[in-house]
LOSE-310913 format. One record per residue (C-alpha): residue number from 1; residue in three letters; x, z, y. Coordinates in steps of 0.05 Angstrom, whole numbers. Layout:
BEGIN
(NUM 'ala' (X Z Y));
...
//
This chain:
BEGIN
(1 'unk' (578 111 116));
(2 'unk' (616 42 100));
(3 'unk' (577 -14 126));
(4 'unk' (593 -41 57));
(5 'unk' (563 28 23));
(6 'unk' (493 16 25));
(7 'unk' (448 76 20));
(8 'unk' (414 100 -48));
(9 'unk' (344 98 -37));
(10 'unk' (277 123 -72));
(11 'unk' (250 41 -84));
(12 'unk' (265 51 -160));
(13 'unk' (205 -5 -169));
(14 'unk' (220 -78 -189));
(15 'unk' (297 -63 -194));
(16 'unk' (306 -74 -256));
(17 'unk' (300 -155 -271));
(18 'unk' (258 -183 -315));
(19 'unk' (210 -131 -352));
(20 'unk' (223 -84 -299));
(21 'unk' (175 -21 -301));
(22 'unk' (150 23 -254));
(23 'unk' (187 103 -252));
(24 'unk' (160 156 -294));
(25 'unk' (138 217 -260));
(26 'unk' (202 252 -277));
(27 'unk' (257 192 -256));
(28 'unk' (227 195 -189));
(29 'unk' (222 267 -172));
(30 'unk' (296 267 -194));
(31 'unk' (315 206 -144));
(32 'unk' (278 233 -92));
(33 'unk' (311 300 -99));
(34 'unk' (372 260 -104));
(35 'unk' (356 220 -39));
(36 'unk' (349 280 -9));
(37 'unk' (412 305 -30));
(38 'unk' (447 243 2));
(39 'unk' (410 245 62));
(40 'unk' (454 317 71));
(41 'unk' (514 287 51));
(42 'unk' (509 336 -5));
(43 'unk' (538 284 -56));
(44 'unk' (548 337 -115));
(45 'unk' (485 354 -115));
(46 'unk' (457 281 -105));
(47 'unk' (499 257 -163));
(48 'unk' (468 309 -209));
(49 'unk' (397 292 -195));
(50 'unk' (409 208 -198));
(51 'unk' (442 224 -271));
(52 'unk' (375 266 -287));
(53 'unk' (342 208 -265));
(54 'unk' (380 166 -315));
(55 'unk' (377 216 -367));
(56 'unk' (295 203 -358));
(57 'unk' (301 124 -350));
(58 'unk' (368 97 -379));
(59 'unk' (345 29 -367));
(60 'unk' (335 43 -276));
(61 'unk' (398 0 -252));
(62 'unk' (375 26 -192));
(63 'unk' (387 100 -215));
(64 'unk' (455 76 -239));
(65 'unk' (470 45 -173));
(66 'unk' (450 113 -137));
(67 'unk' (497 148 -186));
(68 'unk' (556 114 -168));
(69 'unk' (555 111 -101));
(70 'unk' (549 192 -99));
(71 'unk' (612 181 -143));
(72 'unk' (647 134 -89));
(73 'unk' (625 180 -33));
(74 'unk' (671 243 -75));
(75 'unk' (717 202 -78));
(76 'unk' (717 188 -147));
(77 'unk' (723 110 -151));
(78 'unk' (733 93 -225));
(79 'unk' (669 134 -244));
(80 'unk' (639 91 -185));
(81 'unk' (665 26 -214));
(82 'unk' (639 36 -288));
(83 'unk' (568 65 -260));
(84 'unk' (562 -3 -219));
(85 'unk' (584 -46 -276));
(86 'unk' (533 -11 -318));
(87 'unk' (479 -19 -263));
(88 'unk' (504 -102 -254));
(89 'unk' (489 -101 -336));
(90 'unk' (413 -81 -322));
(91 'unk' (401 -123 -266));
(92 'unk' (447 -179 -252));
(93 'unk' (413 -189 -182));
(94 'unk' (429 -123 -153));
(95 'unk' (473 -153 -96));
(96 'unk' (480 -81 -65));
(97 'unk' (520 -59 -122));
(98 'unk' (569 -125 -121));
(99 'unk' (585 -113 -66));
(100 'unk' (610 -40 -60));
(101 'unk' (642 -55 -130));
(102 'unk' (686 -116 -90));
(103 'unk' (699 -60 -44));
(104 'unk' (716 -19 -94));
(105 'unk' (765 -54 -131));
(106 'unk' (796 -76 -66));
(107 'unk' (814 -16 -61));
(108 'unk' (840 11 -119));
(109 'unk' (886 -57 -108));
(110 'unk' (851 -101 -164));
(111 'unk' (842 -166 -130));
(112 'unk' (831 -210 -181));
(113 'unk' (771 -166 -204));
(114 'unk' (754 -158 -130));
(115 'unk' (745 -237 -123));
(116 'unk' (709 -243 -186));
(117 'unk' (656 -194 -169));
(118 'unk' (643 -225 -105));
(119 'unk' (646 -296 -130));
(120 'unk' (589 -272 -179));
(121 'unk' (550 -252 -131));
(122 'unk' (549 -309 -88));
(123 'unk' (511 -338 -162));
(124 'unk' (449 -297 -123));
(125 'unk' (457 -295 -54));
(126 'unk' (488 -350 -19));
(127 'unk' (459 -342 45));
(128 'unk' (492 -272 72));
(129 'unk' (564 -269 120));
(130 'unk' (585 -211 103));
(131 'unk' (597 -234 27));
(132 'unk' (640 -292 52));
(133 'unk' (673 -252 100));
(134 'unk' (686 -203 37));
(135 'unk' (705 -259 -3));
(136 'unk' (752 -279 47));
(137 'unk' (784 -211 55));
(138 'unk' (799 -215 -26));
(139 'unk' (829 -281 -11));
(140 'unk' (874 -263 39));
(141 'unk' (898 -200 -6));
(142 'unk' (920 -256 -51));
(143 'unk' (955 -298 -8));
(144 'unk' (904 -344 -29));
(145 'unk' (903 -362 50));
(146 'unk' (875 -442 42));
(147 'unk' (818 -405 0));
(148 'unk' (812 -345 54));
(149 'unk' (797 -403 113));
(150 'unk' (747 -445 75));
(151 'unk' (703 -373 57));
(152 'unk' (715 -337 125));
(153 'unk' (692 -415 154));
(154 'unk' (625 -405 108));
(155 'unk' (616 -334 143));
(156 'unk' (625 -363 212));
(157 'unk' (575 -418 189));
(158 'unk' (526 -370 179));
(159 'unk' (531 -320 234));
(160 'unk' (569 -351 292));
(161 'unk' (575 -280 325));
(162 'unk' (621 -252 256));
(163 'unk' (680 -233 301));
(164 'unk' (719 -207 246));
(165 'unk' (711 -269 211));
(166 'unk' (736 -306 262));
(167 'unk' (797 -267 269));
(168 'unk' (812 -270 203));
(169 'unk' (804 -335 199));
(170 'unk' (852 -341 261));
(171 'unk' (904 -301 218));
(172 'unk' (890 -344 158));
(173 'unk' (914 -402 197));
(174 'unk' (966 -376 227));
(175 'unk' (1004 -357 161));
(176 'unk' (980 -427 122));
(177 'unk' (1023 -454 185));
(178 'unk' (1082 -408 177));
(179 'unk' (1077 -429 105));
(180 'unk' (1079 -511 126));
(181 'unk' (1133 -489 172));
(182 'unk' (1176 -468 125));
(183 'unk' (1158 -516 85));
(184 'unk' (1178 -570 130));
(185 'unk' (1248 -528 152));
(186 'unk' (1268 -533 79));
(187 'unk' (1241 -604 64));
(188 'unk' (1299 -616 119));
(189 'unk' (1353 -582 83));
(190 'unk' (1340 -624 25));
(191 'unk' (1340 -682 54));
(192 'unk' (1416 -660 90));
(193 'unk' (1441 -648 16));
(194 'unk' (1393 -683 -32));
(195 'unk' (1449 -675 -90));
(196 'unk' (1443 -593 -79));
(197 'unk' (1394 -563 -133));
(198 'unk' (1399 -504 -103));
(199 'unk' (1359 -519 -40));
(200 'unk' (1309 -562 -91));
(201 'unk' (1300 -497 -124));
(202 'unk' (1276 -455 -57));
(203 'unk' (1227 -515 -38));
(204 'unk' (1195 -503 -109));
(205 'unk' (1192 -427 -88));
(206 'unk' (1161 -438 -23));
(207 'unk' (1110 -484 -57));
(208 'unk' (1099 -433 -101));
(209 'unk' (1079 -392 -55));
(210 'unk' (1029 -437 -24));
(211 'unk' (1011 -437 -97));
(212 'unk' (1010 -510 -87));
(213 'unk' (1037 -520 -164));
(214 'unk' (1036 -594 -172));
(215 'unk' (1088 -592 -118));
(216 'unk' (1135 -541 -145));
(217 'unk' (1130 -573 -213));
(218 'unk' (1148 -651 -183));
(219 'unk' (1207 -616 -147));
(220 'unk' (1235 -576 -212));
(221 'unk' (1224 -645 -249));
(222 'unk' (1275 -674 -194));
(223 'unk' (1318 -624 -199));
(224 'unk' (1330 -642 -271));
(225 'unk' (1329 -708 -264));
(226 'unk' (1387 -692 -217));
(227 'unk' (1429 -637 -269));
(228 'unk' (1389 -617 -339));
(229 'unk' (1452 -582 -351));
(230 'unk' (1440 -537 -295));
(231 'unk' (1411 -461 -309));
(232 'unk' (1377 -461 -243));
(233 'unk' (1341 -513 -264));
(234 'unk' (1306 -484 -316));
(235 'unk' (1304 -414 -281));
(236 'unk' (1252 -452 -232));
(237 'unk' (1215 -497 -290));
(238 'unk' (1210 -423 -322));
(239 'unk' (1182 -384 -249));
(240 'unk' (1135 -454 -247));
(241 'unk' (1099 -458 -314));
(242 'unk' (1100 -376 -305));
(243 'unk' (1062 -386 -241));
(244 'unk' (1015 -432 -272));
(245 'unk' (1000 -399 -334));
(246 'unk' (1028 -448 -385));
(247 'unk' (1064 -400 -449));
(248 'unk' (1086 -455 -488));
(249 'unk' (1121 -493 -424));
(250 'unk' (1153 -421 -405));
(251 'unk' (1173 -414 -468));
(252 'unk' (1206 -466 -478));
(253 'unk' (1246 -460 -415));
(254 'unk' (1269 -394 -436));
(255 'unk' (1285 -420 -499));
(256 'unk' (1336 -465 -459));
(257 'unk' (1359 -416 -424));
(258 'unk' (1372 -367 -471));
(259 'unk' (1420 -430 -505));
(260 'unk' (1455 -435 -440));
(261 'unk' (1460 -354 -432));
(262 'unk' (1459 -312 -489));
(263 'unk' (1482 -267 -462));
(264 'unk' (1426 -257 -404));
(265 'unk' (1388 -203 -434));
(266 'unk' (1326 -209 -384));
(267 'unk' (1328 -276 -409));
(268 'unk' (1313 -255 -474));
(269 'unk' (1261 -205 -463));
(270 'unk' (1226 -261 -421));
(271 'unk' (1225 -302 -482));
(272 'unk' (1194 -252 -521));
(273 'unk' (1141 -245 -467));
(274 'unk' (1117 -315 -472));
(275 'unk' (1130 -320 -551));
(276 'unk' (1078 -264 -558));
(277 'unk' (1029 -292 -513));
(278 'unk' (1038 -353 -555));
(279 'unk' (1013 -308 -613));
(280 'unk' (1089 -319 -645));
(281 'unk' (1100 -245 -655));
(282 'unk' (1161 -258 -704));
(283 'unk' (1193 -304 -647));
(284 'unk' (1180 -246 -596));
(285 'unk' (1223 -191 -645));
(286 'unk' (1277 -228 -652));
(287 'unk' (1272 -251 -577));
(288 'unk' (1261 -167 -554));
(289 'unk' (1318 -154 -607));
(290 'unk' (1373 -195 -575));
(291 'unk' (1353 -165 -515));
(292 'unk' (1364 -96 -538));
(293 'unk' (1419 -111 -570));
(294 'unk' (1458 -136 -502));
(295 'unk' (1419 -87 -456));
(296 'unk' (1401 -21 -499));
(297 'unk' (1379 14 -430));
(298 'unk' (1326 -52 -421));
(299 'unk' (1272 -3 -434));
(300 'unk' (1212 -44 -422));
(301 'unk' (1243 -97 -472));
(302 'unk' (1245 -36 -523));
(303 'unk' (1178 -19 -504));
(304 'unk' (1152 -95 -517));
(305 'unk' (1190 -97 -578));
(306 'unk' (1154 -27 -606));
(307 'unk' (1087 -64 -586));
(308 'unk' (1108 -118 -628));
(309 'unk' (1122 -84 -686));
(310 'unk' (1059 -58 -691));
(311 'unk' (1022 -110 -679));
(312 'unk' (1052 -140 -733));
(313 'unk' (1037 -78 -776));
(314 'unk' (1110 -62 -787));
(315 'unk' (1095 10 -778));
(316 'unk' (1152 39 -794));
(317 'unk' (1198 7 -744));
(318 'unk' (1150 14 -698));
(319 'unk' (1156 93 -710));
(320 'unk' (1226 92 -699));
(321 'unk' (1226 51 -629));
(322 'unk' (1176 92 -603));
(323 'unk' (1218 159 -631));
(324 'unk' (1275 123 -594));
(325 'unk' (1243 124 -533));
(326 'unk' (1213 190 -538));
(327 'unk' (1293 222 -555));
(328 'unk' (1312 179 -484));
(329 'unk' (1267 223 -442));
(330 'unk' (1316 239 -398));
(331 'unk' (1324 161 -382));
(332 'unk' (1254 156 -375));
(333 'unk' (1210 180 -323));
(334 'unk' (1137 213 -335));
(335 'unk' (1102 154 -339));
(336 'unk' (1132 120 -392));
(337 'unk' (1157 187 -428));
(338 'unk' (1076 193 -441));
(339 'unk' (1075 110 -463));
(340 'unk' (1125 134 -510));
(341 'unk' (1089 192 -540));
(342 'unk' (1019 150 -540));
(343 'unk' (1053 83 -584));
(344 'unk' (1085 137 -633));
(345 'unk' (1006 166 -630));
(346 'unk' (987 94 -644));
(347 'unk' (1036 79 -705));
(348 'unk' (1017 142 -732));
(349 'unk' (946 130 -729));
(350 'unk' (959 65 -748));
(351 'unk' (992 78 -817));
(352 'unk' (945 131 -833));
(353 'unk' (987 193 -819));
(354 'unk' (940 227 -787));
(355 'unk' (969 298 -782));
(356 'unk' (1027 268 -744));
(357 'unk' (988 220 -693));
(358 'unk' (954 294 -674));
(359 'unk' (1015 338 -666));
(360 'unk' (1045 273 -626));
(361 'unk' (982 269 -579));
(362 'unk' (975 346 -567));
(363 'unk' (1052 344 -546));
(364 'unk' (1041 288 -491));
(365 'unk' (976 336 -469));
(366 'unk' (1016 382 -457));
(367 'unk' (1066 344 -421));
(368 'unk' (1018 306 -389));
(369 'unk' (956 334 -374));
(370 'unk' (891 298 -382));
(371 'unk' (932 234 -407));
(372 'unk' (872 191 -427));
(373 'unk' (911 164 -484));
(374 'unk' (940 226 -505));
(375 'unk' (854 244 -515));
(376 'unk' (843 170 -548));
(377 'unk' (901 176 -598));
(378 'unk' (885 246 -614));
(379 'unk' (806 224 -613));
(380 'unk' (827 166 -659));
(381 'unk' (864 218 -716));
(382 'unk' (804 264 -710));
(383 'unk' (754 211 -723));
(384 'unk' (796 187 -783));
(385 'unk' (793 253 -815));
(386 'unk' (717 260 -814));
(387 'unk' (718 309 -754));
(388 'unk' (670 275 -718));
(389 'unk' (652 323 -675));
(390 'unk' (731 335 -651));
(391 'unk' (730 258 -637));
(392 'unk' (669 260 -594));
(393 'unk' (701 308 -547));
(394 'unk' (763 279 -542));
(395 'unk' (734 216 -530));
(396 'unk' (690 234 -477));
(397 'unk' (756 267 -441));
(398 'unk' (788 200 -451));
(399 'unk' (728 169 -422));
(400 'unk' (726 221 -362));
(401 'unk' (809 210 -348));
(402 'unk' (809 128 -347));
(403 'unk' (728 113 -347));
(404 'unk' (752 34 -340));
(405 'unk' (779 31 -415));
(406 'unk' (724 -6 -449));
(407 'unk' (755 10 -517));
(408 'unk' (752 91 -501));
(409 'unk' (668 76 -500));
(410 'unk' (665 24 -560));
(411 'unk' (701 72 -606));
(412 'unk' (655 132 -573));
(413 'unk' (595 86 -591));
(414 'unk' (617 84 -665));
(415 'unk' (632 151 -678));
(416 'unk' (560 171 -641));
(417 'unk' (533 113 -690));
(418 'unk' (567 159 -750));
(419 'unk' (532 213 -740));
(420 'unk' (467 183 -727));
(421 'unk' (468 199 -653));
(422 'unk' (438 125 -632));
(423 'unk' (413 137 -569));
(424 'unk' (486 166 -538));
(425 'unk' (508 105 -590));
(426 'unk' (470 56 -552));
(427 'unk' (483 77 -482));
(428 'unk' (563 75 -502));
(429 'unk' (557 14 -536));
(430 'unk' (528 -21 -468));
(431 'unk' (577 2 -426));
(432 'unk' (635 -18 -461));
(433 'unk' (598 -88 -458));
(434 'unk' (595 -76 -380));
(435 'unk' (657 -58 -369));
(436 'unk' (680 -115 -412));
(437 'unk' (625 -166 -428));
(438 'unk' (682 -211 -470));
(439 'unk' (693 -160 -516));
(440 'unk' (667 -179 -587));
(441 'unk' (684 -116 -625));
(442 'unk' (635 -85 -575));
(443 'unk' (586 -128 -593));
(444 'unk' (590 -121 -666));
(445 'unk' (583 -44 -652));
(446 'unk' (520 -60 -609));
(447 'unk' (494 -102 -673));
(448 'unk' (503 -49 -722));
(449 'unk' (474 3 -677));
(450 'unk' (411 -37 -674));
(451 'unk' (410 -51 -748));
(452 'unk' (416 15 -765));
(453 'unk' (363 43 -712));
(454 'unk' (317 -15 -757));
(455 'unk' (316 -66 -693));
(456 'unk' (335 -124 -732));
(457 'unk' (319 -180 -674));
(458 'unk' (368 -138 -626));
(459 'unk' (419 -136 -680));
(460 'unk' (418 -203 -698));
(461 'unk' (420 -224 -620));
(462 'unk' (491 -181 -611));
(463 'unk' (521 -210 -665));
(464 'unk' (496 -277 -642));
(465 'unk' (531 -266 -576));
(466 'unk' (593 -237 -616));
(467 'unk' (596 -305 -661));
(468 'unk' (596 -342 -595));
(469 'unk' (651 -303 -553));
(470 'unk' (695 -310 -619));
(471 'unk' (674 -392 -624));
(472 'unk' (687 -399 -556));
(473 'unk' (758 -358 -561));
(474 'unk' (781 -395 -613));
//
């Protein structure tokens, strides 16, 4: 077993946060059969008997923990990652299950989620090595490697003895000094040519790097104070304001860019990336137009423009891009053959033809089997149609292919919530919320769930927390 991959145990008391109760009868003969189980390394067996234990007590976070690590130990992780978020949502003070979620999304090569978890839940328990030495570890992933000293420093602070901290934090230093090497080499090839914007431009990259962004921005700024009629120029401005998040300044460097090339069509398309995250969806079609235009094989600028359309609700052309797409399947490999099929799903859905959005979605099942948005689209048309119970299944195979889509359970909630199933409604409902707690429309689901079950304070508190997430958004 994983030093990280603590063991599911029978202490179902006081695991649960505030209000916590003691285990019915049933919960805990079905976690101790469950413990049992485990204690074989019988993890099929042991994952059946933790969900029976749920099924008795879906509020036991500790059940839910159990659950998914008999999931992690089968190997199957994003079961394991949505049973720990769920378990996190009932007791925000279950370290255990922080930290094999880290773990978790380490491995499946989500750092940024990796980091967060961790961070979290140093909120609870500040005093423990390992954490920092796991929040190192996410660091380092990053090439956060300033960030990986100071937390493997913590760890070493703590427990003296951490060798692995200490050799990572050997490592750490070792690259942050390659990095001021390099940094230093190509400070001095500056200096030998200080008119050469060129060499200004790989000093901004190296910077970059280091993600030392104040830097990189004063040295783009030099570089066109030096030659603003130079494309280079604003091909680093663009990589810097990319690097630090800023649409509106990466926008407007592509915009200049774009005026100095129009021809470039990865230009283009990079202009309609940061025009859409600006929310200017008209900008971003005629920016993933031109792009098309110059470069009709630029398939992920067709694909963005498709997107586009239909956010923008022209269905139509979106029907035809995606149709496009789908007709270039030979140009296309499996992957995005099946994104093609699921957007002209989407547009289908989306303009009400219902018929077609489920011939589309049974053609990329069969070309793709167990796509999970192949099951959502077709889900979607059933649902639409009034056959509920056709949606619920397809749904819960969406759910069972990609269990880290909170959408797939939101929708599932709703359609539960039509046909008065509340309980299944509920439990949907709050995972969506713990697999995404910024999501609003899952929080006006949760709302009218509870109004309709005739819990008006718990409705009222949803849509409280829904009004804030969208004040705060906007």
């Amino acid at each position: 077993m994983d030093e990280n991959q603590n063991a599911a145990n029978a202490d179902t008391t006081g695991q649960n946060g505030i209000g916590a109760q003691a285990p019915n009868q049933l919960e805990q003969e079905w976690t101790d059969k469950g413990n049992a189980a485990a204690q074989d390394e019988d993890y099929e067996r042991a994952a059946d008997a933790f969900q029976k234990a749920i099924d008795a007590n879906p509020t036991n976070a500790r059940a839910r923990y159990n659950l998914a690590l008999a999931q992690q130990f089968l190997g199957d992780s994003e079961s394991a990652v949505a049973g720990y978020r769920r378990a996190i949502d009932l007791d925000p003070q279950l370290i255990d299950a922080y930290t094999n979620l880290g773990n978790l999304y380490g491995e499946l090569g989500m750092h940024e989620e990796e980091l967060e978890t961790f961070q979290q839940a140093l909120e609870f328990d500040q005093g423990t090595d390992e954490l920092y030495l796991s929040v190192g570890d996410s660091y380092l992933a990053q090439n956060m490697y300033e960030d990986a000293i100071q937390a493997y420093r913590q760890a070493l602070i703590l427990n003296a003895e951490n060798s692995l901290a200490a050799d990572n934090l050997r490592d750490a230093r070792e690259r942050v000094n390659a990095q001021l090497r390099r940094i230093m080499e190509q400070e001095r090839r500056v200096d030998e040519d200080p008119s050469d914007t060129s060499r200004y431009a790989e000093l901004a990259t190296l910077y970059l790097d280091m993600r030392h962004y104040d830097q990189a921005l004063s040295v783009a700024n030099q570089m066109l104070g030096l030659d603003p009629e130079d494309r280079t120029v604003y091909d680093t401005l663009a990589a810097v304001y990319e690097a630090m998040g800023d649409p509106d300044q990466a926008g407007d460097a592509y915009e200049r860019i774009v005026s100095m090339a129009p021809d470039d069509a990865e230009a283009w398309e990079h202009l309609g990336t940061w025009r859409s995250l600006q929310g200017e969806t008209e900008e971003a079609i005629r920016a993933y137009e031109q792009a098309v235009q110059l470069d009709p094989s630029r398939y992920t600028a067709r694909f963005s423009l498709a997107e586009a359309y239909l956010e923008l609700e022209r269905y139509d052309d979106a029907v035809n891009a995606y149709q496009a797409l789908v007709k270039a399947e030979n140009d296309l490999d499996q992957d995005d053959l099946a994104a093609a099929y699921a957007g002209l799903a989407d547009s289908y859905n989306s303009m009400g033809r219902y018929d077609d959005a489920i011939q589309t979605s049974q053609t990329l099942l069969e070309q793709s089997e167990d796509d999970p948005e192949g099951y959502y689209q077709l889900a979607t048309a059933y649902d639409a149609l009034g056959r509920h119970e056709e949606a619920i299944e397809n749904y819960e195979d969406a759910i069972d292919s990609d269990p880290l889509n909170a959408d797939y359970y939101n929708d599932l909630a709703d359609t539960f919530r039509e046909v008065k199933r509340y309980d299944e409604a509920l439990e949907m409902a709050q995972q969506a919320i713990a697999m995404d707690p910024s999501m609003i429309l899952a929080y006006e689901t949760l709302s009218q769930i509870h109004e309709e079950m005739g819990h008006p304070e718990e409705a009222a508190a949803a849509m409280e927390q829904a009004n804030t997430l969208r004040a705060a958004r906007e």
